[in-house]
N, C-alpha and C positions, 0 to 999 in steps of 0.2 A: 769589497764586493764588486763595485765599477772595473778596479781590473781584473778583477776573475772571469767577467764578463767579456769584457775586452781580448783577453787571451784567447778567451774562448770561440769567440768569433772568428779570431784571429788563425787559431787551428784551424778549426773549420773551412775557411776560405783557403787558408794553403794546401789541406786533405783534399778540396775540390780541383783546385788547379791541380794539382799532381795526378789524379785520379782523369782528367780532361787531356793529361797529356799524353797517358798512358794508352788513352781511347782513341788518340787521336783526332782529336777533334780538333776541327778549323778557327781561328781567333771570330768569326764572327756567333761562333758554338758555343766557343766558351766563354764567350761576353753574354750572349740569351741565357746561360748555364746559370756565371754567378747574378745575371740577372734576376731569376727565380728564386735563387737562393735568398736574396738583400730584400725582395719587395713582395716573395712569396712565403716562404716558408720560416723565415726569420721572426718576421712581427707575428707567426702564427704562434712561435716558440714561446715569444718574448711576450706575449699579450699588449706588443705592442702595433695597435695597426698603422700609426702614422710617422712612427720612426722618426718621432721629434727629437726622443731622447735618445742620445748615442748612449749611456751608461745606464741601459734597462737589465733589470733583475733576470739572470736568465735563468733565477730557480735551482733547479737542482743539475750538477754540470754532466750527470753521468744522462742524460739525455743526449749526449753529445751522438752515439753509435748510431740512433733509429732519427736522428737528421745523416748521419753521413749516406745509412743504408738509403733512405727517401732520395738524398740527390743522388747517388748511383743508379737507383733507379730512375731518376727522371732524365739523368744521360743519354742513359739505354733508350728510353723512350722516344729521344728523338730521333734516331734514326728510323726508328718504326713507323713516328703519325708524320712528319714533315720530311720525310726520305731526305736530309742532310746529313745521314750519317757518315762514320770513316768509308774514304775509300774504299772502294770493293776489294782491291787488291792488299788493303792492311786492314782490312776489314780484324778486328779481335775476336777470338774466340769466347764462349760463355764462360767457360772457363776460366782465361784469363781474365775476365771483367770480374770477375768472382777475385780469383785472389789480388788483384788490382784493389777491390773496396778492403780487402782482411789489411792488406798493407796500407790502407792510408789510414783506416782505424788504428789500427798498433800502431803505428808513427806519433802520430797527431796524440794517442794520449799517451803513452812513454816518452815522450818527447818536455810532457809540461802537470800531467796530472798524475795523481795518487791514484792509479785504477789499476790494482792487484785484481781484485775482483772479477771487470768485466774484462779483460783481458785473459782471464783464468775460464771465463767462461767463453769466450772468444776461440781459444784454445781447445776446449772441450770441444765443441764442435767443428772445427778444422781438423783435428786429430780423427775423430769419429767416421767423418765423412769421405777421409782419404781413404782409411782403413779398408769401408766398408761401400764403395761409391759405388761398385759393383752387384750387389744387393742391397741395394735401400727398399725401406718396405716401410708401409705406414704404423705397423708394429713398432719397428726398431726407431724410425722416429718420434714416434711418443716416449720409447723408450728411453732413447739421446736425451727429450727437453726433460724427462722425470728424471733425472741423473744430475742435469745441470738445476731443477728444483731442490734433491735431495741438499745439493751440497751450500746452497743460501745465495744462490745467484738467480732462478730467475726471476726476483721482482726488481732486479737490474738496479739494487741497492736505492730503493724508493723513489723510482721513476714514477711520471706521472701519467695516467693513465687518458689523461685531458689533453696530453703534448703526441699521444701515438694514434686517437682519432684525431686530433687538427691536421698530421701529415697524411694520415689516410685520406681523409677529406679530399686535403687539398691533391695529391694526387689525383684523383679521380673527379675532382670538377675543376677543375681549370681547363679551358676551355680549349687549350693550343696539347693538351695531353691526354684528351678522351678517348682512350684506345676504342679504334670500332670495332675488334676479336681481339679479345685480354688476351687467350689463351694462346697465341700467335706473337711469336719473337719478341720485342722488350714489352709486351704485354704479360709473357709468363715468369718475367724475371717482377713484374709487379707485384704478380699475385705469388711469387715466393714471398718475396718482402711482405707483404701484408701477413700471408698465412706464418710464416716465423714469426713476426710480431706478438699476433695471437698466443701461438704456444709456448713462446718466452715469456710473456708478460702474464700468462692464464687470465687472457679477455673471460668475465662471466660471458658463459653462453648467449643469454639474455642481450646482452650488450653488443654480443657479433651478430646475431640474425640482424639488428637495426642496423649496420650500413648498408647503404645503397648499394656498394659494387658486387655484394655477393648473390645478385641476381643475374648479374652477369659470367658468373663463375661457374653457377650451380643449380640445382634444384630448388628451393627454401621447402618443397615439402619434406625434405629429407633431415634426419636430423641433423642438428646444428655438428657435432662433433663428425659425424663422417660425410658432412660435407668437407667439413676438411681435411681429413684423411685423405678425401678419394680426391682431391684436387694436390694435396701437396705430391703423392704419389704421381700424378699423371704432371706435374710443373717438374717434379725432382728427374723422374726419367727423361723426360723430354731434354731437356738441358745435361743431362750427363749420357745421351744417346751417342 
Protein backbone atom coordinates (compact mmCIF):
# COMPACT_ATOMS: atom_id res chain seq x y z
CA UNK A 1 0.00 0.00 0.00
CA UNK A 2 3.20 2.49 0.77
CA UNK A 3 4.09 2.09 -2.88
CA UNK A 4 0.71 2.36 -4.28
CA UNK A 5 0.81 5.41 -2.51
CA UNK A 6 4.05 6.55 -3.59
CA UNK A 7 3.17 5.85 -7.35
CA UNK A 8 0.58 7.63 -6.84
CA UNK A 9 1.98 10.74 -5.99
CA UNK A 10 4.24 10.22 -8.17
CA UNK A 11 1.76 10.28 -11.29
CA UNK A 12 0.25 13.02 -10.00
CA UNK A 13 3.30 15.17 -9.75
CA UNK A 14 4.50 14.37 -13.23
CA UNK A 15 0.37 14.78 -14.73
CA UNK A 16 1.10 18.41 -13.08
CA UNK A 17 4.35 19.09 -14.59
CA UNK A 18 3.25 18.13 -17.94
CA UNK A 19 0.00 19.67 -17.82
CA UNK A 20 2.42 23.36 -16.46
CA UNK A 21 4.28 22.88 -19.45
CA UNK A 22 1.65 22.64 -21.65
CA UNK A 23 0.20 26.02 -20.06
CA UNK A 24 3.07 27.52 -20.18
CA UNK A 25 3.93 28.53 -17.23
CA UNK A 26 7.05 30.15 -15.90
CA UNK A 27 9.39 27.83 -13.26
CA UNK A 28 8.53 30.26 -10.55
CA UNK A 29 4.44 29.08 -11.66
CA UNK A 30 5.24 25.86 -11.49
CA UNK A 31 7.08 25.78 -8.24
CA UNK A 32 3.82 27.91 -6.48
CA UNK A 33 1.85 25.03 -8.70
CA UNK A 34 3.45 21.85 -7.24
CA UNK A 35 3.63 23.92 -4.14
CA UNK A 36 -0.35 23.75 -3.61
CA UNK A 37 -0.34 20.55 -4.62
CA UNK A 38 2.42 19.05 -1.74
CA UNK A 39 1.14 21.36 1.13
CA UNK A 40 -2.31 22.05 -0.20
CA UNK A 41 -4.32 19.65 -1.60
CA UNK A 42 -2.19 16.58 -0.82
CA UNK A 43 -2.62 16.30 3.12
CA UNK A 44 -6.39 17.30 2.20
CA UNK A 45 -6.42 13.87 0.19
CA UNK A 46 -4.38 12.01 2.45
CA UNK A 47 -6.00 13.12 5.91
CA UNK A 48 -2.71 13.99 6.44
CA UNK A 49 -2.13 17.54 7.57
CA UNK A 50 1.43 17.64 8.64
CA UNK A 51 3.09 15.39 5.99
CA UNK A 52 5.10 13.68 8.54
CA UNK A 53 4.46 10.41 6.99
CA UNK A 54 5.75 10.11 3.55
CA UNK A 55 3.80 6.49 3.17
CA UNK A 56 0.20 7.94 4.07
CA UNK A 57 -2.87 5.76 2.93
CA UNK A 58 -4.09 7.51 -0.01
CA UNK A 59 -7.32 5.38 0.23
CA UNK A 60 -8.92 4.74 -2.72
CA UNK A 61 -6.49 5.41 -5.96
CA UNK A 62 -9.25 6.17 -8.33
CA UNK A 63 -9.53 9.73 -6.70
CA UNK A 64 -6.51 10.30 -8.61
CA UNK A 65 -8.99 12.35 -11.72
CA UNK A 66 -10.83 15.05 -9.35
CA UNK A 67 -7.06 15.86 -7.73
CA UNK A 68 -5.80 16.27 -11.32
CA UNK A 69 -9.07 18.19 -12.44
CA UNK A 70 -8.66 20.60 -8.96
CA UNK A 71 -4.90 21.34 -9.91
CA UNK A 72 -6.00 22.21 -13.66
CA UNK A 73 -8.15 24.19 -12.18
CA UNK A 74 -6.01 25.93 -9.71
CA UNK A 75 -3.52 26.50 -12.90
CA UNK A 76 -6.01 28.37 -14.63
CA UNK A 77 -6.76 30.18 -11.69
CA UNK A 78 -3.59 31.85 -11.53
CA UNK A 79 -3.51 33.78 -14.25
CA UNK A 80 -6.85 35.11 -13.44
CA UNK A 81 -6.32 36.39 -9.37
CA UNK A 82 -2.28 36.98 -9.50
CA UNK A 83 -2.20 38.08 -13.45
CA UNK A 84 1.16 35.70 -13.86
CA UNK A 85 -0.36 33.91 -16.23
CA UNK A 86 1.15 32.62 -19.90
CA UNK A 87 2.31 35.16 -21.99
CA UNK A 88 -0.21 37.10 -23.82
CA UNK A 89 1.03 36.04 -26.96
CA UNK A 90 1.05 32.05 -25.97
CA UNK A 91 -1.55 32.66 -24.11
CA UNK A 92 -3.64 28.89 -24.39
CA UNK A 93 -6.91 28.43 -25.50
CA UNK A 94 -9.86 26.89 -23.12
CA UNK A 95 -9.82 24.47 -25.17
CA UNK A 96 -6.59 23.46 -25.33
CA UNK A 97 -6.41 23.56 -21.42
CA UNK A 98 -9.36 21.26 -21.65
CA UNK A 99 -7.72 18.55 -23.62
CA UNK A 100 -4.25 19.38 -22.03
CA UNK A 101 -6.08 18.04 -18.38
CA UNK A 102 -7.90 14.74 -20.71
CA UNK A 103 -4.30 14.09 -21.69
CA UNK A 104 -2.45 14.04 -18.42
CA UNK A 105 -5.42 12.10 -16.85
CA UNK A 106 -5.07 9.12 -19.59
CA UNK A 107 -1.34 9.24 -19.29
CA UNK A 108 -0.88 9.24 -15.80
CA UNK A 109 -3.31 6.34 -15.36
CA UNK A 110 -2.61 4.08 -18.50
CA UNK A 111 0.62 4.59 -17.70
CA UNK A 112 0.63 2.63 -13.97
CA UNK A 113 -3.17 1.80 -12.92
CA UNK A 114 -5.97 -0.63 -13.64
CA UNK A 115 -8.62 2.19 -14.75
CA UNK A 116 -10.62 0.57 -17.61
CA UNK A 117 -13.42 2.15 -15.77
CA UNK A 118 -12.69 5.87 -15.42
CA UNK A 119 -11.05 6.06 -18.52
CA UNK A 120 -14.25 4.58 -20.24
CA UNK A 121 -15.94 7.09 -18.69
CA UNK A 122 -13.37 9.62 -19.45
CA UNK A 123 -14.02 8.62 -22.90
CA UNK A 124 -17.66 9.01 -22.68
CA UNK A 125 -17.58 12.36 -22.13
CA UNK A 126 -14.87 13.62 -24.69
CA UNK A 127 -16.56 11.63 -27.23
CA UNK A 128 -20.07 13.23 -26.31
CA UNK A 129 -18.94 16.59 -26.19
CA UNK A 130 -16.94 16.77 -29.40
CA UNK A 131 -19.84 15.36 -31.08
CA UNK A 132 -22.25 17.65 -29.90
CA UNK A 133 -20.10 20.97 -28.63
CA UNK A 134 -22.17 22.81 -30.85
CA UNK A 135 -25.47 22.26 -29.15
CA UNK A 136 -24.81 21.64 -25.64
CA UNK A 137 -27.95 22.14 -23.51
CA UNK A 138 -28.63 21.50 -20.01
CA UNK A 139 -30.99 18.70 -21.25
CA UNK A 140 -28.35 16.61 -23.05
CA UNK A 141 -26.00 17.28 -20.16
CA UNK A 142 -27.93 15.53 -17.73
CA UNK A 143 -28.46 13.42 -20.29
CA UNK A 144 -24.39 12.57 -20.91
CA UNK A 145 -23.91 12.06 -16.90
CA UNK A 146 -27.31 9.53 -16.74
CA UNK A 147 -25.60 7.59 -19.58
CA UNK A 148 -22.20 7.57 -17.88
CA UNK A 149 -24.58 6.44 -14.33
CA UNK A 150 -26.48 3.90 -16.44
CA UNK A 151 -23.33 2.07 -17.50
CA UNK A 152 -21.68 1.73 -13.45
CA UNK A 153 -19.20 4.50 -13.67
CA UNK A 154 -20.49 7.44 -11.96
CA UNK A 155 -19.76 6.72 -8.44
CA UNK A 156 -16.04 6.70 -10.02
CA UNK A 157 -15.81 3.07 -8.58
CA UNK A 158 -16.17 4.22 -4.84
CA UNK A 159 -14.70 7.47 -4.61
CA UNK A 160 -15.10 9.24 -1.60
CA UNK A 161 -17.35 11.83 -1.30
CA UNK A 162 -15.14 13.46 1.77
CA UNK A 163 -12.09 13.77 -0.82
CA UNK A 164 -14.39 15.98 -3.47
CA UNK A 165 -15.69 18.52 -0.82
CA UNK A 166 -11.91 18.86 0.86
CA UNK A 167 -10.92 19.89 -3.03
CA UNK A 168 -13.93 22.11 -3.36
CA UNK A 169 -13.05 23.65 -0.07
CA UNK A 170 -10.02 24.07 -0.57
CA UNK A 171 -10.40 25.71 -3.89
CA UNK A 172 -12.42 28.23 -2.69
CA UNK A 173 -10.78 29.28 0.58
CA UNK A 174 -7.35 29.54 0.09
CA UNK A 175 -6.80 32.75 0.23
CA UNK A 176 -4.19 33.41 -2.90
CA UNK A 177 -7.31 31.74 -5.04
CA UNK A 178 -10.48 33.65 -4.07
CA UNK A 179 -11.86 34.38 -7.37
CA UNK A 180 -13.52 37.98 -6.80
CA UNK A 181 -16.24 37.05 -10.24
CA UNK A 182 -16.13 33.04 -10.39
CA UNK A 183 -18.05 33.44 -13.44
CA UNK A 184 -15.14 35.45 -15.34
CA UNK A 185 -12.09 33.42 -17.07
CA UNK A 186 -10.30 30.68 -14.76
CA UNK A 187 -13.25 31.37 -12.41
CA UNK A 188 -15.60 29.54 -14.94
CA UNK A 189 -13.46 26.79 -15.70
CA UNK A 190 -13.92 26.41 -11.59
CA UNK A 191 -17.11 26.32 -11.43
CA UNK A 192 -17.08 23.56 -14.47
CA UNK A 193 -14.97 21.63 -12.18
CA UNK A 194 -17.12 21.89 -9.35
CA UNK A 195 -20.46 21.64 -11.20
CA UNK A 196 -19.14 18.20 -13.14
CA UNK A 197 -18.05 17.05 -9.85
CA UNK A 198 -21.55 17.23 -8.65
CA UNK A 199 -23.11 15.27 -11.56
CA UNK A 200 -20.55 12.59 -11.71
CA UNK A 201 -20.49 11.86 -8.26
CA UNK A 202 -24.63 12.55 -7.74
CA UNK A 203 -23.71 15.13 -4.67
CA UNK A 204 -27.31 14.70 -2.61
CA UNK A 205 -28.87 17.89 -3.32
CA UNK A 206 -28.83 18.57 0.51
CA UNK A 207 -25.19 18.33 0.67
CA UNK A 208 -24.63 20.90 -2.58
CA UNK A 209 -26.88 23.88 -1.34
CA UNK A 210 -24.15 23.73 1.99
CA UNK A 211 -21.06 24.81 0.22
CA UNK A 212 -20.13 28.10 0.47
CA UNK A 213 -19.15 28.94 -3.27
CA UNK A 214 -22.65 28.49 -4.70
CA UNK A 215 -23.66 31.66 -3.48
CA UNK A 216 -21.39 32.98 -5.44
CA UNK A 217 -22.70 31.15 -8.58
CA UNK A 218 -26.24 31.56 -8.10
CA UNK A 219 -29.40 32.19 -6.56
CA UNK A 220 -29.74 29.46 -3.36
CA UNK A 221 -33.47 30.54 -3.72
CA UNK A 222 -33.71 28.67 -6.71
CA UNK A 223 -33.73 25.03 -6.73
CA UNK A 224 -30.81 23.22 -6.06
CA UNK A 225 -30.88 21.16 -9.39
CA UNK A 226 -31.37 24.02 -11.83
CA UNK A 227 -29.12 26.09 -10.17
CA UNK A 228 -27.08 23.84 -11.78
CA UNK A 229 -28.38 23.45 -15.00
CA UNK A 230 -28.56 27.04 -15.53
CA UNK A 231 -24.89 27.59 -14.40
CA UNK A 232 -23.31 24.75 -16.19
CA UNK A 233 -25.25 25.84 -19.33
CA UNK A 234 -24.00 29.59 -19.04
CA UNK A 235 -19.98 27.98 -17.89
CA UNK A 236 -20.33 25.22 -21.04
CA UNK A 237 -21.12 28.08 -23.67
CA UNK A 238 -18.93 30.61 -22.48
CA UNK A 239 -15.91 28.40 -22.91
CA UNK A 240 -16.92 26.73 -26.13
CA UNK A 241 -17.99 30.48 -27.62
Amino acid sequence: MAQQAKDLEGATVQALLGLSDILGLTRSQRYHALWLFVDKLLPALTGDQTRQNPNTDWGNSHELPLLLFAVASLLLATEEVTGQGPRQANRPSYKAVYKAACSAFDDSFSASYNSSKLLEASNIIKTEVKARKHRLTTDFLEQMFCKIGESGLATFQGVRLETCYMIIELLYTSKDYRVSQPLECGGKLLAVAIIATAFVITVPPALVTSLPFLSWLSDLSMHPKEVIKAQTEQVISYILQ
